[in-house]
C-alpha positions as CSV (number, residue, x, y, z in Angstrom):
1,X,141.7,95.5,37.8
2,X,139.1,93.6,39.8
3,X,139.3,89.7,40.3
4,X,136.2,87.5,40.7
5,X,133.9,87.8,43.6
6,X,133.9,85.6,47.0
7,X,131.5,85.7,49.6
8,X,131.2,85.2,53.2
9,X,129.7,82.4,54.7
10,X,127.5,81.2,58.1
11,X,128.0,78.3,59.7
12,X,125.0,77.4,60.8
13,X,126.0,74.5,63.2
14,X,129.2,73.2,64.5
15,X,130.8,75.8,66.1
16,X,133.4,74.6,68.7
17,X,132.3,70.9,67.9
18,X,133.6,70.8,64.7
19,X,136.9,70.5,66.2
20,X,135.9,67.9,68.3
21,X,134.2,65.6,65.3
22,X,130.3,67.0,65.3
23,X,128.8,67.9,62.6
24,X,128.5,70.6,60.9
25,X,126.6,73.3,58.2
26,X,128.0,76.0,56.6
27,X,126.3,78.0,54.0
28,X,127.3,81.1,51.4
29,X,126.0,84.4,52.5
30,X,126.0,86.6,49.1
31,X,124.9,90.1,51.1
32,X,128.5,90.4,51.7
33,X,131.9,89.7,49.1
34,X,135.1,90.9,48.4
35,X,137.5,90.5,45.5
36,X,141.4,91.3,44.9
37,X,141.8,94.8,43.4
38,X,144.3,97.3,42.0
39,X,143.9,101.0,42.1
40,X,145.4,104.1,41.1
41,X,144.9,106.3,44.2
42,X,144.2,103.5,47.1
43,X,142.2,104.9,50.8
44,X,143.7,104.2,54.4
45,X,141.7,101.0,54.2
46,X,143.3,99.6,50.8
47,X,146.3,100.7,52.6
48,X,145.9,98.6,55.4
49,X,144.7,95.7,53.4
50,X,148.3,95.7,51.3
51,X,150.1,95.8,54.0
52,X,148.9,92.9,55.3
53,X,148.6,90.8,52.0
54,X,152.5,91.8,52.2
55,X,153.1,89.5,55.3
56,X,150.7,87.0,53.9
57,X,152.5,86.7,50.4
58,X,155.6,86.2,52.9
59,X,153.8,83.5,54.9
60,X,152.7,81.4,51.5
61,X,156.1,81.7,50.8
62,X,156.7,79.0,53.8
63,X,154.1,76.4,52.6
64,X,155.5,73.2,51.6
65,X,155.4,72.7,48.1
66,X,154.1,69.6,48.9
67,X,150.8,70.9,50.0
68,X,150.5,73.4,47.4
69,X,152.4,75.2,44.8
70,X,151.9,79.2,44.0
71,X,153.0,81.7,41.6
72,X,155.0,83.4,44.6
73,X,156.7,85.8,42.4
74,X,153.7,86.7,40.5
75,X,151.6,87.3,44.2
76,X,154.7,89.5,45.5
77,X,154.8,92.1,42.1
78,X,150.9,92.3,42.0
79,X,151.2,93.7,46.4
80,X,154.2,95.8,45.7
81,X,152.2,97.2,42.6
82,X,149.5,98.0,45.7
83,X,147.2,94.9,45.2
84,X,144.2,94.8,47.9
85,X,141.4,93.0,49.2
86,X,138.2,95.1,49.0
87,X,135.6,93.5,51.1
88,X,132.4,94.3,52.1
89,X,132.4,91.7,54.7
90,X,132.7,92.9,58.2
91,X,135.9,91.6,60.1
92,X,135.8,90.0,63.6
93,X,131.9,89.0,63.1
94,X,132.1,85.2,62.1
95,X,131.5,85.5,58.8
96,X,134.7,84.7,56.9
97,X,136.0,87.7,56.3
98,X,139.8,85.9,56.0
99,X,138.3,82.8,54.3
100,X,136.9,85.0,51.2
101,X,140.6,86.5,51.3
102,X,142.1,83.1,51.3
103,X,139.6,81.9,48.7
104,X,140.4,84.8,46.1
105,X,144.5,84.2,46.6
106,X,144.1,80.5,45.8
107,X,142.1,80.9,43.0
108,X,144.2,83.7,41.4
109,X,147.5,82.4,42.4
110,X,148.1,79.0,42.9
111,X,149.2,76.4,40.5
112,X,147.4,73.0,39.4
113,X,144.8,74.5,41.3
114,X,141.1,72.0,41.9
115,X,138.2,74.2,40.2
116,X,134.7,74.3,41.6
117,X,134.0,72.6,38.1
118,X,135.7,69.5,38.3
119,X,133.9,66.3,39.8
120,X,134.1,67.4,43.9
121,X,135.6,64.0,45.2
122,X,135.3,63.7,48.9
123,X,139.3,63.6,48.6
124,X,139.7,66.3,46.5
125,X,137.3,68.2,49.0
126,X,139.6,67.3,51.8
127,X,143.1,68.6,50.0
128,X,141.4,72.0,49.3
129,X,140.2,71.9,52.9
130,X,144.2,70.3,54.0
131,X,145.5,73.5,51.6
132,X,142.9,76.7,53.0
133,X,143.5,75.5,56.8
134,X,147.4,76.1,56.0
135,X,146.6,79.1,54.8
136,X,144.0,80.2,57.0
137,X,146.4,79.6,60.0
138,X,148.2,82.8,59.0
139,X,145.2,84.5,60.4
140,X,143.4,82.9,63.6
141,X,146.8,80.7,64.9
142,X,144.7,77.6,63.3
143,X,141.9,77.4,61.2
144,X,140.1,74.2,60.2
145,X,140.0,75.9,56.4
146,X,136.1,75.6,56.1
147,X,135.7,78.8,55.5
148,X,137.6,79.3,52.7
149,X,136.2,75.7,51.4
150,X,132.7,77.4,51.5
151,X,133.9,80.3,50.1
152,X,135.6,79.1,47.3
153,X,132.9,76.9,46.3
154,X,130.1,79.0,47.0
155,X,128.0,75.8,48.0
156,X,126.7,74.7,51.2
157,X,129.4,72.2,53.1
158,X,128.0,69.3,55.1
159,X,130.6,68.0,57.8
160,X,129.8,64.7,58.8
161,X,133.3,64.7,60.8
162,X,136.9,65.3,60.4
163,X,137.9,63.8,57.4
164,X,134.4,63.3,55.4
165,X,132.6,66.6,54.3
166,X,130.4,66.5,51.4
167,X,129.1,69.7,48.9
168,X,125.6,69.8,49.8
169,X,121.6,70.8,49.1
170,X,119.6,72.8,51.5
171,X,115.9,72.8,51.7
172,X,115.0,76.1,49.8
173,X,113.7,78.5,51.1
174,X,109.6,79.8,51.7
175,X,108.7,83.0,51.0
176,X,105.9,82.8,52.5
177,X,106.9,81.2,55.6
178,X,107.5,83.1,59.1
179,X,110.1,80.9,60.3
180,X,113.8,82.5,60.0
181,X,117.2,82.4,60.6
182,X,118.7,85.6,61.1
183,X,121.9,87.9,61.8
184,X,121.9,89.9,65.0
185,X,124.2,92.4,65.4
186,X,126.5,93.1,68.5
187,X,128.1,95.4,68.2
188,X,131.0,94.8,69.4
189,X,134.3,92.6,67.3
190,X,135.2,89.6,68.2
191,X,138.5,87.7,68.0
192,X,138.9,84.1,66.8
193,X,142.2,83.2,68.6
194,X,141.5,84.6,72.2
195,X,137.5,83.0,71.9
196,X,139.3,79.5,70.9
197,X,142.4,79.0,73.3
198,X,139.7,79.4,76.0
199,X,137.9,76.8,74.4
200,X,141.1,74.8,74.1
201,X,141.6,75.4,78.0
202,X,138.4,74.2,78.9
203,X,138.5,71.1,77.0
204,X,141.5,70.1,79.5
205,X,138.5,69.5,81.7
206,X,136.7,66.1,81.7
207,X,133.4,67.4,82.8
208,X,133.6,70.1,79.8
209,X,134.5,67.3,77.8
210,X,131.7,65.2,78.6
211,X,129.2,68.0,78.1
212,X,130.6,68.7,74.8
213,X,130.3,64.9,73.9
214,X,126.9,64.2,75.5
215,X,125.3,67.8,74.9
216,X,126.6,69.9,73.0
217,X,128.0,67.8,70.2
218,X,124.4,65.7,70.5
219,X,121.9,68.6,69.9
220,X,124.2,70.1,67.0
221,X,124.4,66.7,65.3
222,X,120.7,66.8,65.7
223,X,120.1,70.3,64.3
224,X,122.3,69.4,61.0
225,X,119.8,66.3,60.6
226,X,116.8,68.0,61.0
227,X,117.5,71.3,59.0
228,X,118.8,68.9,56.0
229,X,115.4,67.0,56.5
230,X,113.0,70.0,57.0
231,X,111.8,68.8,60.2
232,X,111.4,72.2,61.6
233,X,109.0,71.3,64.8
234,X,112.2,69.1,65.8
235,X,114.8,71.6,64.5
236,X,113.6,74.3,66.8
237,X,113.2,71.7,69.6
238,X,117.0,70.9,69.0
239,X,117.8,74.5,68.3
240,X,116.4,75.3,71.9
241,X,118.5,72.8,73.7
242,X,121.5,73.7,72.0
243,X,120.5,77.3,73.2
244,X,120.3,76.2,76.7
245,X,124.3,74.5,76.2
246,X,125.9,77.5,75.1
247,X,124.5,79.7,78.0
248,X,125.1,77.4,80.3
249,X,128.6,76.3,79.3
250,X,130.1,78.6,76.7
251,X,129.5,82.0,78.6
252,X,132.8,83.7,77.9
253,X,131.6,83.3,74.0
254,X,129.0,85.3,74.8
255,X,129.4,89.1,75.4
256,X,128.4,89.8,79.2
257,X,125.2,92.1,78.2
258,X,123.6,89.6,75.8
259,X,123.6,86.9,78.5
260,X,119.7,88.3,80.0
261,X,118.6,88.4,76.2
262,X,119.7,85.1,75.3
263,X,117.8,83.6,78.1
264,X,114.9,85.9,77.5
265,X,114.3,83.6,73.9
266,X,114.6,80.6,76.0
267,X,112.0,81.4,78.3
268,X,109.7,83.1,75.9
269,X,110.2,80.8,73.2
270,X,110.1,84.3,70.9
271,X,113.8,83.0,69.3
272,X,116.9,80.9,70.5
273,X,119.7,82.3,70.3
274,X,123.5,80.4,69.6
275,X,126.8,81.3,68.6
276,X,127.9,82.8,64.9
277,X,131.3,81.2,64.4
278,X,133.8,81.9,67.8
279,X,131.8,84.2,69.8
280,X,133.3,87.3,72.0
281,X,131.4,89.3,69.5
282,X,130.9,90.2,65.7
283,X,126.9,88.1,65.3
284,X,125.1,86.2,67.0
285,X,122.6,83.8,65.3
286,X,119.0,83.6,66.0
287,X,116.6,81.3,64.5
288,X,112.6,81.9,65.3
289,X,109.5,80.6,64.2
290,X,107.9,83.5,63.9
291,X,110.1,86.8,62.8
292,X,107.3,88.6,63.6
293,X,107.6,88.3,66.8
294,X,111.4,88.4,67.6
295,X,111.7,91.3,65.8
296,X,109.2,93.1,68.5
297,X,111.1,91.3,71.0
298,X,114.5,92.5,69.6
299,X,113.4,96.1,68.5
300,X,116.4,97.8,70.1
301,X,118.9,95.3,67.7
302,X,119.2,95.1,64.3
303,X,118.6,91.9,62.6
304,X,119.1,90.3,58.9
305,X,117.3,87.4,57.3
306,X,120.0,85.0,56.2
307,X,117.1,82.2,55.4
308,X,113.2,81.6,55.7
309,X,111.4,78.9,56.5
């Protein structure tokens, strides 16, 4: 047995300032998916996965029924019969490695379910989103259920704010082009929850606070506009600012030995450099104008292409 196929996802922008109303842009990233399996003679890491889809089919059990109903009984056989999530997407790298998981339990287990095929209503968008943050929660302490969203619908999400996301169209993408947005790796796993209650603690500042507001949440705003528009000479002017934020403000998100390399694409102008979902680890994101070039510039790393301009 094998269910359908999710995939991870890249926010683009909004990191951090989603939670604090910015915008944001999330896209599917098909190089890596995962999908709820049975096997005969499971490994360690099917293992591991059942054991914790075990405490998760206990957590769903909790929801209110209000929010969303599932076939509880149904979910519980299928783990005891050894039920996993095999997943090709790495954990603790900000790619949605529990949103794909969350995804795939919704769609296969819960009841009056919305499908990706019905007419997306900006309230229907927001119940899904109401329903995956729930369930998300189990994993990171609170989740605002995007990444399940985006991997469930396998469409790029716009977040204008809060309460008004949108299914979206990106520019596509030129071949030809040298521009990019790419994955580099580092090495090292990060953790959501830790990453985000020091976020949480530095909000109780009002100079953080203001940054956020008149920064952080300004240049992100501004790098959603101009990627949706194409404008790339204003996108990478906007991408470079919002470079210059996150070093300057958001250093804890950023593992100590990337700190000279991040400032090295600042001043060189090679690539900028900014955070793949909650920092402390897993990706960082890196968008140049010339690949070319960053990749000499970050020979010793290993870098992906998620998208070319």
């Amino acid at each position: 047995m094998k269910g359908p196929l999710f995939y991870s996802k890249i926010l683009l922008f909004g990191e951090y300032g989603i939670i604090k109303d910015s915008k944001g842009l999330s896209i599917p990233y098909n190089f890596y998916n995962g999908a709820l399996k049975t096997d005969e003679n499971p490994n360690e890491e099917a293992k591991k996965s059942n054991e914790s889809l075990i405490k998760f089919a206990a957590y769903l059990d909790n929801i209110s029924e209000d929010l969303v109903v599932f076939e509880i009984e149904k979910l519980k056989a299928d783990v005891a019969d050894g039920m996993y999530f095999d997943s090709s997407i790495p954990q603790g790298y900000g790619v949605g490695s529990s949103g794909a998981l969350v995804a795939a339990i919704y769609d296969k287990y819960a009841l009056n379910k919305i499908t990706v095929l019905e007419n997306l209503t900006r309230e229907k968008l927001l119940q899904l989103k109401a329903v995956f943050s729930e369930m998300e929660s189990f994993f990171h302490g609170k989740s605002s259920g995007l990444d399940p969203l985006n991997s469930y619908l396998s469409l790029p999400i716009l977040i204008n704010s809060k309460d008004n996301i949108e299914a979206t169209g990106i520019p596509t993408q030129s071949t030809s082009g040298k521009g990019a947005v790419f994955l580099l790796d580092s090495g090292i796993t990060g953790e959501t929850a830790p990453m985000v209650s020091i976020f949480m603690e530095n909000m109780k500042q009002e100079g953080f606070r203001n940054m956020l507001k008149t920064q952080f949440i300004k240049h992100t705003d501004a790098c959603v506009e101009d990627f949706l528009k194409g404008d790339i000479k204003s996108l990478f002017s906007n991408t470079k600012q919002l470079s210059k934020v996150v070093l300057n403000n958001f250093k804890p998100m950023i593992p100590a030995q990337f700190h000279e390399l991040w400032k090295k694409g600042i001043d060189t102008n090679d690539y900028y450099l900014k955070l793949c979902g909650s920092g402390g680890g897993g990706y960082i994101l890196g968008f140049t104008q010339d690949i070319i070039k960053a990749e000499e510039s970050l020979k010793d790393y290993k870098l992906e292409v998620v998208y070319n301009f």
